[in-house]
C-alpha positions in Angstrom: -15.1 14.1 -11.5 -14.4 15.3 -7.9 -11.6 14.7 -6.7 -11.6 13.1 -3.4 -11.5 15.5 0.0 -8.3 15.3 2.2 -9.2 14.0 5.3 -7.7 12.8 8.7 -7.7 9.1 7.6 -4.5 8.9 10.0 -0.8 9.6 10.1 0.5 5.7 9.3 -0.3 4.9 5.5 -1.2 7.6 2.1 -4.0 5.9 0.9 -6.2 8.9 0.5 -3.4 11.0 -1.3 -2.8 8.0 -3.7 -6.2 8.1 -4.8 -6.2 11.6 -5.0 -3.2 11.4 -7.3 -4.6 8.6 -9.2 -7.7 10.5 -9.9 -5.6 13.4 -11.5 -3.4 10.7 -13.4 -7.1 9.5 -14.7 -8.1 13.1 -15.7 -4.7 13.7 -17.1 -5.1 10.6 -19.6 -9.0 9.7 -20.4 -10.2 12.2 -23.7 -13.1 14.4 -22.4 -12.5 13.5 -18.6 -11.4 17.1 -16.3 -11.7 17.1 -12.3 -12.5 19.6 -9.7 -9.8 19.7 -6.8 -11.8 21.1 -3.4 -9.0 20.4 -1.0 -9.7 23.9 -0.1 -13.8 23.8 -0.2 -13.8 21.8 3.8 -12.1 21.2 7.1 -10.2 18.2 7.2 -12.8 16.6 9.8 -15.1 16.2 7.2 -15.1 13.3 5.3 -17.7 15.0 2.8 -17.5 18.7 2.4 -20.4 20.3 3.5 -20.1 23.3 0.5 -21.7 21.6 -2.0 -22.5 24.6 -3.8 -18.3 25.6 -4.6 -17.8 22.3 -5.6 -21.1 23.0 -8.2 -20.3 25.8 -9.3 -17.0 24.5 -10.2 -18.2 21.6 -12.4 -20.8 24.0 -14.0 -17.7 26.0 -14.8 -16.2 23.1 -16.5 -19.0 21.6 -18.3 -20.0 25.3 -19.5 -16.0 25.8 -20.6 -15.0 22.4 -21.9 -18.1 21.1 -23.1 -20.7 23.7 -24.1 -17.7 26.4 -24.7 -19.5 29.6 -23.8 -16.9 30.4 -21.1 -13.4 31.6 -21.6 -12.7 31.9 -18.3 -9.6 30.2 -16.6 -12.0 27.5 -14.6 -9.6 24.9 -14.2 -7.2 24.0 -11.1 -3.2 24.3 -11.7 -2.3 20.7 -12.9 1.2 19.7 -12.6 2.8 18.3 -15.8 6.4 17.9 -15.8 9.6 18.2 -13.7 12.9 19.0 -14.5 16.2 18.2 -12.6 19.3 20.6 -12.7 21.7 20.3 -10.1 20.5 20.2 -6.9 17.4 21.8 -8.0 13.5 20.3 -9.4 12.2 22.8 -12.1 8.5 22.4 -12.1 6.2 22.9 -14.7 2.3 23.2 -14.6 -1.5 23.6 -16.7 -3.6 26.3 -15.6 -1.1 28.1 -13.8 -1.8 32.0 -14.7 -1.2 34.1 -11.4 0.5 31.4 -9.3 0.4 32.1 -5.6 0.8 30.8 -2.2 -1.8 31.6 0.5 0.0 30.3 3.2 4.0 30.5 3.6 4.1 26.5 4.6 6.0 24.9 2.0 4.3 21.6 1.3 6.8 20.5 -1.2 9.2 17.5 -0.5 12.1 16.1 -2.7 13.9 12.9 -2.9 17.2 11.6 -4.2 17.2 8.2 -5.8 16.9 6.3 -2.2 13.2 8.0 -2.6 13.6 9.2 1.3 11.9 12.7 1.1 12.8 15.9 3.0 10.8 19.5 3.3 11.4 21.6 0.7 12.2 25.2 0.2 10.2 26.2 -3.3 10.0 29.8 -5.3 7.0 30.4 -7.5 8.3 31.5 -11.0 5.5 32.8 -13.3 4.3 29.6 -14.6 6.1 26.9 -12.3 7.9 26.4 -9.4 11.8 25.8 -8.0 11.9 23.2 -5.1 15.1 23.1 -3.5 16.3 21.0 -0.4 20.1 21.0 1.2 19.2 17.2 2.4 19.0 16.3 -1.2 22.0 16.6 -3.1 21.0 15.3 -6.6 17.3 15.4 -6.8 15.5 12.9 -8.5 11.5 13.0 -7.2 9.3 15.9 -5.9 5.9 15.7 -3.9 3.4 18.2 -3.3 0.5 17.9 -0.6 1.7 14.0 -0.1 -0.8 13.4 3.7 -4.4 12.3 3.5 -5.1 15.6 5.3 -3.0 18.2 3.2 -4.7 21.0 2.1 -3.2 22.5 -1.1 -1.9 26.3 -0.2 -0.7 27.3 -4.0 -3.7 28.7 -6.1 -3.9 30.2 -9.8 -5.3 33.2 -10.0 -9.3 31.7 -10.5 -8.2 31.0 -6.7 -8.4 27.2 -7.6 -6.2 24.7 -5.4 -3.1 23.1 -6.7 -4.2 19.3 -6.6 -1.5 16.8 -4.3 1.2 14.8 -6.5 4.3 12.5 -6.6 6.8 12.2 -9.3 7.3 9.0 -8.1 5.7 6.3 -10.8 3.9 3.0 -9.7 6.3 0.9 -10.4 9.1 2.6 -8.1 
């Protein structure tokens, strides 16, 4: 599947970044299911990106790794996985996440204590996963990453593929 573009739906709700972390959640659960992330392929004006060979090429990449497995190749997007809390800091761990890097220095991380009120983030790529860090949060219990219709992931693997959005949060929180 494709995951869904970011777009400037407006400021006042997260309905597009919910669906873009539901799709993940999907792809993350269902045997056989894997999803391309293009918040990097478009502008945020446009509600469907116009580079519709990138987003090709990277399900042919998939299909040809996963499915017909004639690829070894690193073809799929860093996937987050699991967080860890010590102290005042979130530990985070990812899939796909050879040659981590940030192409912007804009940290859109954000943590939460158990009153789930998030504030920016200060993170430090360490090989594999991240530290997110925030003096607002004491005892952190929640991260986000990318969490605005319109966020445009800036951490990569080294395949250059986008780190999708997520929320620690769970549904029923």
């Amino acid at each position: 599947m494709v995951q869904i573009a970011p777009y400037n739906y407006g400021d006042n709700h997260f309905g597009s970044v919910q669906i873009r972390d539901a799709q993940r959640r999907v792809s993350n659960t269902i045997v056989h299911t894997e999803m391309v992330v293009i918040s990097d392929i478009s502008s945020v004006d446009e509600i469907h990106p116009k580079d519709k060979k990138s987003v090709g090429v990277r399900l042919a990449n998939l299909a040809l790794k996963k499915h017909y497995k004639v690829i070894n190749d690193l073809v799929e997007s860093p996937n987050f996985s699991s967080v860890t809390f010590r102290k005042n800091k979130a530990i985070l761990s990812f899939n796909y996440a050879e040659g981590l890097y940030q192409k912007t220095s804009k940290s859109l991380f954000e943590i939460a204590g158990e009153d789930l009120i998030f504030h920016p983030a200060k993170f430090k790529i360490e090989k594999q996963g991240i530290r997110v860090i925030s003096k607002q949060v004491r005892v952190p219990k929640y991260v986000r990453f990318a969490w605005k219709n319109n966020a445009q992931s800036n951490i990569f693997n080294k395949a250059n593929l986008p780190l999708s959005s997520f929320t620690t949060v769970h549904k029923n929180r």
